[in-house]
N, C-alpha and C positions, 0 to 999 in steps of 0.2 A: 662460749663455744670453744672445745677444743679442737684438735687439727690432726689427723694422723696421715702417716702414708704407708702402705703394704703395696710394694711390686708399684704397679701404674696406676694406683688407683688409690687416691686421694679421700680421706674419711674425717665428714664434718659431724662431731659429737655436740649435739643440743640437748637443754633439758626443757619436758614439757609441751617445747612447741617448734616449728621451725620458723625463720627469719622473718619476720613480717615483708610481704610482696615478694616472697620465694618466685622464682619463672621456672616452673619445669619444662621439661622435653614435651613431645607427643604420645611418649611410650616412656613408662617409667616402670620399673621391678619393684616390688613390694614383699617382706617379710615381716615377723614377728615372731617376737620370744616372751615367755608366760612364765609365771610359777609352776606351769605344770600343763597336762593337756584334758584336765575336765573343764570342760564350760560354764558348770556349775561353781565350780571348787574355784576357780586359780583366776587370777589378773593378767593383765599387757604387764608387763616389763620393758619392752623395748619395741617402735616400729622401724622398719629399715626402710627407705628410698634412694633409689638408684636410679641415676639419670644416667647414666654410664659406666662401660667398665673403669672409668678411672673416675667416676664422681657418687661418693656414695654418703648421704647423708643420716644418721640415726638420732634416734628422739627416745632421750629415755626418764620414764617419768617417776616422778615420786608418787607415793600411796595416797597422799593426802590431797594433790592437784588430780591426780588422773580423773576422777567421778566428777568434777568441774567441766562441763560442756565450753564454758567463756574461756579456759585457759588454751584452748587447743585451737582457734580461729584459722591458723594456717594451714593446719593439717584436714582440719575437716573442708577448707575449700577448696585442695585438690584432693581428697577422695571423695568430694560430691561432682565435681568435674566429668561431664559422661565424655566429653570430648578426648580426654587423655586414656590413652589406652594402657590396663594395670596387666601386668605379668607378675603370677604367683608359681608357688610351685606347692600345690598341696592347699589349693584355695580352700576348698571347701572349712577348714579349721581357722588358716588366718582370716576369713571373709567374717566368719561368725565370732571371731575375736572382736575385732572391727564392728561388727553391728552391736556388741554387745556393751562395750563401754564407749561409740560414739554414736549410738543410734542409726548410722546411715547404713544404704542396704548400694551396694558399689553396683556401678555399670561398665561394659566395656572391660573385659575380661578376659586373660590368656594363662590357663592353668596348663603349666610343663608336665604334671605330674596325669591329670589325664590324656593328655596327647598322647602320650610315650604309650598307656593303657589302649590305646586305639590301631597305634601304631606299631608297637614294640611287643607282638606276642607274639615274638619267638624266647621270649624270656616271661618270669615272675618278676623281677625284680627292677623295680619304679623309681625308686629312693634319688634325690638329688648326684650323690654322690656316684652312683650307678650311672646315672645319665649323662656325668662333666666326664666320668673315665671314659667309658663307650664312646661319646658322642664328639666332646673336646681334647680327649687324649690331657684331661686336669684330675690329678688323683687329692682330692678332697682330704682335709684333717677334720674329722667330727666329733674329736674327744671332747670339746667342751661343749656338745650338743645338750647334756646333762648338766651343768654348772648354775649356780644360781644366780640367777639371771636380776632378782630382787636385792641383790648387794649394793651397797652406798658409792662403792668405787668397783669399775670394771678392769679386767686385767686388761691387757693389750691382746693375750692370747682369745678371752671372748673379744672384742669387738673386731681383730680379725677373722673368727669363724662368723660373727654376723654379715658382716660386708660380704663374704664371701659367699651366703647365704643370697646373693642377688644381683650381685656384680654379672655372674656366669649366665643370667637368665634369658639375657637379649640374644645372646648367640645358639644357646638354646631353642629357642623360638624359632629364627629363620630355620636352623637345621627340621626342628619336628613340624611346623610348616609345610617344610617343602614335603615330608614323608606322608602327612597330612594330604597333598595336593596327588601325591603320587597314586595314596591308596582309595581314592576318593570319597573320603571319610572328614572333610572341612567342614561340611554343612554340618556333618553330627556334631562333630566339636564344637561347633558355634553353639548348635542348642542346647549341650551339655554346660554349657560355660551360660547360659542365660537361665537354666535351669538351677544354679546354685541358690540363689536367694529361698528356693523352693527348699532345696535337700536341708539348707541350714535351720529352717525353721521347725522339721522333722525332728533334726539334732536337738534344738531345743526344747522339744514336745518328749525328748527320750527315745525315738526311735532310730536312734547309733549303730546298732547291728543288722534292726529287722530289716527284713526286705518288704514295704507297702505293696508292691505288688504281686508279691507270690500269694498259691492259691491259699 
């Protein structure tokens, strides 16, 4: 395990798997970075968990362990945890990353990026970085959003754009929450986030663009 610090926020680098008898929080952030973004095509490269803005731990795996179910024991026992509640931002892609190399299908789910969709149309634009300048007054660096993420050794510049990829998520939350509560639009959110397991199965049938329910 290596050790980093960016600002207040402390970044524990494991390979593979996290600490045997990890204790997470009640609410933890959750990212992931791939070779690329087909479902088909590309691997995990990295999962992010964030217990806080200053406690953010990532797990990053070799090619050879990853397709190993037995190697990952800690990580698959809290994303099968329905008790803990996961905040993503753009679930629906890291959900079905997630089902696809550890077979579980997650519960208990707060996607930043459709909220903002629910709540935030007075604009188009959704994207993380969109949402910490508006909403946090934090203007995001995403140049290494493209980086290859499948490298032996990570720079310090990716593992602080990872971190930072989930650090910002919890405060995020209460702010689109409350905006949630305001526009009385919670319950949809709820179904829309329990509805995920549904849309990614879609994704993996190939229906990516269509819309199932137009005429």
């Amino acid at each position: 395990m290596k050790t980093f610090k960016f600002g207040e926020s402390k970044i524990y680098l494991h390979n593979n798997d996290l600490p045997e008898n990890i204790k997470p929080p009640e609410i933890i952030a959750i990212d992931t970075e791939t070779t690329g973004l087909s479902l088909i095509r590309d691997r995990l490269c990295l999962i992010q968990f964030a217990f806080s803005k200053q406690e953010c731990h990532i797990v990053k795996f070799s090619k050879d362990e990853l397709y190993d179910q037995k190697k990952h024991p800690e990580i698959l026992k809290m994303l099968s945890n329905r008790k803990i509640q996961k905040i993503f931002h753009y679930a629906r892609f890291d959900l079905a990353m997630i089902k696809k190399f550890f077979k579980v299908d997650l519960e208990n789910i707060f996607c930043t990026k459709i909220s903002s969709k629910l709540v935030r149309t007075y604009t188009d634009k959704h994207g993380l970085k969109e949402l910490c300048k508006e909403l946090l007054g934090v203007d995001l660096n995403k140049s290494q959003q493209s980086s290859d993420w499948s490298s032996d050794t990570l720079s310090v510049n990716q593992l602080r754009y990872a971190s930072f990829d989930v650090i910002y998520l919890f405060e995020l939350k209460i702010i689109l929450e409350h905006m949630l509560e305001r526009e009385e639009r919670m319950k949809l959110a709820k179904s829309l986030f329990s509805f995920l397991p549904v849309r990614i199965q879609l994704d993996f049938l190939d229906y990516l663009d269509s819309d199932i329910f137009s005429h």
